[in-house]
Structures are given as C-alpha cells and as structure tokens.
C-alpha positions in Angstrom: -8.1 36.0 -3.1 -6.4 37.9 -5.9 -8.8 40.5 -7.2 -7.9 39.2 -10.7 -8.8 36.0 -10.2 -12.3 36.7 -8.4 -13.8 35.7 -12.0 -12.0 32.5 -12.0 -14.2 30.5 -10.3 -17.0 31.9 -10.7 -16.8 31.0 -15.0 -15.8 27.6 -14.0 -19.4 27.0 -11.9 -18.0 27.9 -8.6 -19.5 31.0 -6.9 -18.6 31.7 -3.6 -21.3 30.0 -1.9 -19.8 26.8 -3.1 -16.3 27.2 -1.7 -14.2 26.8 1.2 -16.5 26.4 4.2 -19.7 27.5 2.4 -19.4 24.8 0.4 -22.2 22.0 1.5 -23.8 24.6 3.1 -26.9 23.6 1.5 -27.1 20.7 3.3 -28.6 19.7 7.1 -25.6 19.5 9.7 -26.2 15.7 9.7 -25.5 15.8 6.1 -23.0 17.6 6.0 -21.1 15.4 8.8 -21.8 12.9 6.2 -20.7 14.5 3.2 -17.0 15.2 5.5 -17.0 11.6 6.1 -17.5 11.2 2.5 -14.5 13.4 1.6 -12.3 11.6 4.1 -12.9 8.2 3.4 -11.2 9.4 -0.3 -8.9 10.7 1.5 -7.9 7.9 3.1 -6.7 6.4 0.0 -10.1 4.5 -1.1 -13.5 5.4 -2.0 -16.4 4.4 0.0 -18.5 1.5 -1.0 -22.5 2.1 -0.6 -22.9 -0.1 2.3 -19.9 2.1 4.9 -22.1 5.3 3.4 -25.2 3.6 4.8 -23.6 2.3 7.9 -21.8 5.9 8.2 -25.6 8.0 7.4 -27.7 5.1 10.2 -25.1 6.4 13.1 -25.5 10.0 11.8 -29.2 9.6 11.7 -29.1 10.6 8.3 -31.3 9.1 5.2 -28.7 8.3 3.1 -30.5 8.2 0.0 -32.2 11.7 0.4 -28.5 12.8 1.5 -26.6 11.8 -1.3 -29.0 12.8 -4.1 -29.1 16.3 -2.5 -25.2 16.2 -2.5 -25.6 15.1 -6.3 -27.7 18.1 -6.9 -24.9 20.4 -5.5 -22.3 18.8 -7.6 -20.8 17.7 -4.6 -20.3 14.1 -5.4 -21.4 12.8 -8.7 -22.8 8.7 -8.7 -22.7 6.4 -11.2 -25.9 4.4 -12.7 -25.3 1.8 -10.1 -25.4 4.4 -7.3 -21.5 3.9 -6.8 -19.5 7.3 -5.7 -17.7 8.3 -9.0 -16.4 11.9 -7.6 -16.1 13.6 -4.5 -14.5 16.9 -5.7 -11.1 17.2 -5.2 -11.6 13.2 -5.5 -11.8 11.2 -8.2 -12.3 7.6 -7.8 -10.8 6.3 -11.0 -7.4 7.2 -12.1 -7.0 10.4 -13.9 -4.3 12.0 -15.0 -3.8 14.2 -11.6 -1.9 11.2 -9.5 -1.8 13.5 -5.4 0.7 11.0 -3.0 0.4 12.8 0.5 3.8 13.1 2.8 2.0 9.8 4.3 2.5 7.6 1.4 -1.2 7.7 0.3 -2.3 7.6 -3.1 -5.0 9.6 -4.6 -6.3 10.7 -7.8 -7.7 14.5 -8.5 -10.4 15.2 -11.0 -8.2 18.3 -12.3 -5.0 20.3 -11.8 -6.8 22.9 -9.3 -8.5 20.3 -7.6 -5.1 18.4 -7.0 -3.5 21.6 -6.0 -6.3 22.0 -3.1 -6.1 19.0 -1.2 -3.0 19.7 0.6 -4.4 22.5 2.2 -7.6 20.9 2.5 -6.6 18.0 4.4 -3.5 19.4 6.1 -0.8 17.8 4.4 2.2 18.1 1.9 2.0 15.8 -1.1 3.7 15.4 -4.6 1.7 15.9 -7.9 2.5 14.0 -11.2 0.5 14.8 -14.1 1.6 15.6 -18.2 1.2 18.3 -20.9 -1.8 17.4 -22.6 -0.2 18.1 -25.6 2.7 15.8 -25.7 2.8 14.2 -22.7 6.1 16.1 -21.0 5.9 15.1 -17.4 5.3 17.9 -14.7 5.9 17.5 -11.3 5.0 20.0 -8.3 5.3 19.1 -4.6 2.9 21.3 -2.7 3.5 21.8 1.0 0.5 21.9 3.5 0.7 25.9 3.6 0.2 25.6 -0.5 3.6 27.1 -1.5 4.7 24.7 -4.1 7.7 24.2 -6.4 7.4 22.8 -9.6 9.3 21.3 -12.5 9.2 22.2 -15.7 9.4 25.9 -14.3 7.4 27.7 -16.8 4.1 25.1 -15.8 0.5 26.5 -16.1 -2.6 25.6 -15.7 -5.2 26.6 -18.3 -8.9 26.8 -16.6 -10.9 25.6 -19.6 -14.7 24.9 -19.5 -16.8 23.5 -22.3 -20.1 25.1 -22.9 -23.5 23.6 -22.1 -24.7 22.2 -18.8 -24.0 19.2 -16.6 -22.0 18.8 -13.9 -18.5 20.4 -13.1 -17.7 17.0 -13.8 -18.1 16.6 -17.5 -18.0 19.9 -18.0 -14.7 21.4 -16.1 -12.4 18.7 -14.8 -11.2 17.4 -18.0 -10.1 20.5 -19.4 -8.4 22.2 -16.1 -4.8 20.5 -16.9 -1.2 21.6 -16.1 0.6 22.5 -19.4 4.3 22.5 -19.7 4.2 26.1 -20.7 2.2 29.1 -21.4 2.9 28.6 -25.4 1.8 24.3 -24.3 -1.5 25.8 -23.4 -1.9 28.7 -25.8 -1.5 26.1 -28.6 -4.2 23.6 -27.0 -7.1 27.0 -27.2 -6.0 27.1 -30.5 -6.6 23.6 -31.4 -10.0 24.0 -29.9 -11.6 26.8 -31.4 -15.1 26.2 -29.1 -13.0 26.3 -25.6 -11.7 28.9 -23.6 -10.5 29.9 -20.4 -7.4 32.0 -18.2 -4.4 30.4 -18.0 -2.9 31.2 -14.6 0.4 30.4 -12.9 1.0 27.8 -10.8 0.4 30.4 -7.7 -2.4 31.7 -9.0 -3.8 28.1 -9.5 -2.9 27.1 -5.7 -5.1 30.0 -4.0 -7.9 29.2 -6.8 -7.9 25.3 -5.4 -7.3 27.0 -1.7 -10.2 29.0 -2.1 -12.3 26.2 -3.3 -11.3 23.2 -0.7 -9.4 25.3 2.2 -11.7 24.6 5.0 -14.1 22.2 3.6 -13.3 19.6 6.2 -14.2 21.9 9.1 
C-alpha cells in the first residue's frame, strides 16, 4: 500500500491484522470456512437465513452460535436482535446507498464506498457502482474491473473516510460516513457542515487499494 495511506485504515478501526487474509484470523479454521461461506452466500446475491448458517456450521462441525458471536466480536458480521445477519463487511443486507451489480448480473448492496470498491477484487469480478453525493444527491457512477482499475463519472469523485467518535462497531461508527462525493469541494463542504467529524479524503485510486487492502484475499 501507498505509504501515505498506511494511516488510513488504521483511524477507521482497521489495523492490519484485520485485513486482507489476516482478516478472521482470530477464528478456528472451521470457523473461518464458515465465516467464507458467510461472505459468499452475500455474494451470491442474498443473505443467509439462520437456519442455511446452521445447516452450513453442523457439516463444518462448527457450533454455530459460539461461531458467530465470536465473528460479532471481530466486527466481522454484525446481527440484529433477532439473531438475523445484518452485515458481513463488504455486505450489507439492506439497501444502502452503495448499489455493487457484478459483470454476472448480481445485485449487492455495500455498507460504504470503500467497501463497495473492494468486492471486485475480493470476489474476482468486474462490477458497476451507483451511489450519490451526499450533499445533493448528483449521481456517481464507477465500473471497477476485477484487477481494481476503475473509471468513474463525475471525474473529479472522492471518497471522504469519515469516522464518528466513540465506540461500537465499524458499523455505526464508519460505514455511514465513508461516501463518494462528487468533488473534493462536495466533501470539503460536508466536514464543514459537521464540525465533530473528520477524516482524509482520497481519490478514487487511492480508495480502491484502501478496499483492496481490506477484502483482497479474504475469500482464500
């Protein structure tokens, strides 16, 4: 990576020992089979209801509630209070405003610009992004081939790498305020209108190695 952007991830909550193929490294290999099946069942277009993750941890001889709560504890995944997958970084299963359709025709939904900018490489495969300026709305568009070189309309699009303060998951915390802004000025005027945030505001390259360096390799 970059040297300059070696700080990136870790201010967002992402030290190096939870990205690329470190991360779920915390976890016993039957786990983390689980937590890749996990990741591609999203992929797939769909999120996994709780009785395929049961059915998918009894034939990895994995107990699936230990398994998931420890994946909850890594900010893996994050659940919802009826135990329901809500996100499985890149993966969000609700729509967001970070809509990913792969070169296969499969629909996903990111849980921030740099997540959506990782799962091509991640899983393999070229996809188009549509998201909007937070500010007004302006549609953006990037297609992003499987190798992570992307082109992009409007082409002065940023991505500001905003994190709130406090703790919780990268969830709460992170996702909603990584976003793709029309324009450097687009995001330099959002930090202004919210004095208590702040974070770099990188290119669109410099966003694609930051999601490369996160999900690149995840899947094994």
């Amino acid at each position: 990576m970059n040297e300059s952007l070696r700080s990136v991830l870790p201010s967002l909550g992402l030290p190096e020992e939870r990205c690329g193929r470190n991360r779920g490294s915390h976890l016993g290999p039957a786990e983390l089979d689980l937590y890749r099946w996990i990741l591609r069942s999203f992929a797939s277009g769909g999120s996994p209801s709780r009785q395929e993750i049961a059915d998918a941890a009894r034939s990895l001889n994995v107990e699936v509630e230990t398994a998931l709560q420890r994946m909850v504890e890594d900010d893996l995944i994050q659940c919802s209070a009826s135990g329901d997958i809500d996100c499985a970084y890149p993966f969000s299963a609700k729509p967001t405003t970070h809509v990913v359709t792969l070169d296969d025709g499969v629909r996903l939904y990111a849980m921030c610009a740099v997540d959506a900018l990782g799962i091509p490489v991640m899983l393999g495969q070229g996809c188009r992004i549509e998201t909007a300026d937070p500010i007004d709305g302006t549609a953006i568009s990037l297609r992003v081939a499987a190798s992570g070189q992307a082109q992009y309309e409007p082409g002065g699009a940023v991505v500001l790498c905003a994190v709130a303060d406090g703790s919780g998951p990268l969830s709460s915390l992170c996702c909603p305020l990584v976003n793709t802004f029309e324009s450097s000025e687009s995001a330099e005027r959002f930090l202004a209108s919210h004095p208590g945030l702040s974070g770099p505001i990188l290119s669109i390259a410099e966003a694609v190695e930051c999601g490369v360096a996160v999900f690149g390799g995840v899947l094994g």
